[in-house]
C-alpha positions in Angstrom: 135.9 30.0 14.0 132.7 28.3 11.9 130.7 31.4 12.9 134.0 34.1 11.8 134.1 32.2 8.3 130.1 31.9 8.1 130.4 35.4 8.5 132.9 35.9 5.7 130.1 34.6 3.5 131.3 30.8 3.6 129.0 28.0 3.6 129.9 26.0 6.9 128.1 22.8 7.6 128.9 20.7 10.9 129.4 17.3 9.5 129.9 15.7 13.0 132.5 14.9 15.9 135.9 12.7 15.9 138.1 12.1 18.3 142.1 12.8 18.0 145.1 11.9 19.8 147.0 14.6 21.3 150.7 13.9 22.6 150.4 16.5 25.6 146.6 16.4 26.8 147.6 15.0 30.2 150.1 16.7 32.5 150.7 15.4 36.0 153.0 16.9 38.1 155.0 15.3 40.6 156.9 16.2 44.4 159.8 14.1 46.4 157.9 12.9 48.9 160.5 12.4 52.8 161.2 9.0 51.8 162.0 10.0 48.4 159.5 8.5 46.2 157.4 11.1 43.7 154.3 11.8 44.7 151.4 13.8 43.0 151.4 17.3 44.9 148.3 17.6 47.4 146.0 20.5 47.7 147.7 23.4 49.6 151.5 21.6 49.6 154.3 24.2 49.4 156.8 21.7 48.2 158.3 22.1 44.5 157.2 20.5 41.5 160.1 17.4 40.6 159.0 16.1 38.0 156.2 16.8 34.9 155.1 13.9 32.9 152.7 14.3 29.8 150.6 12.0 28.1 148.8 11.5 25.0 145.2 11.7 25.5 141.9 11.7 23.8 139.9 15.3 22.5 136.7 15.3 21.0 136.4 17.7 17.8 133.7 18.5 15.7 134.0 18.6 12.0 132.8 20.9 9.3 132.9 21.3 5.6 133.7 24.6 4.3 132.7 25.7 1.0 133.9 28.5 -0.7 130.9 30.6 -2.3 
């Protein structure tokens, strides 16, 4: 996006990176294992998904300063 607004005639300056919380980064999916526990599904398992959980987790962004010319 930077570049499509630079583009436009813009001035764009990277001012640096952040971090943000985002309330859905992390999805783990879950299976009824025999016993009846959930269990995270291994590779090649035919059983069906139980149960999705999601989590907040971290993302790095980068900043920029837009300018209107």
């Amino acid at each position: 996006m930077p570049d499509q607004l630079a583009a436009l005639g813009y001035a764009v300056m990277k001012t640096g990176t952040t971090e943000r919380i985002l309330p859905h980064a992390i999805r783990q999916k879950f299976e009824i294992a025999p016993d009846g526990t959930l269990v995270p599904p291994t590779e090649g398992s035919t059983r069906p998904t139980s149960m999705t959980v999601t989590n907040a987790g971290l993302a790095v962004v980068e900043q920029f300063d837009l300018r209107v010319p």
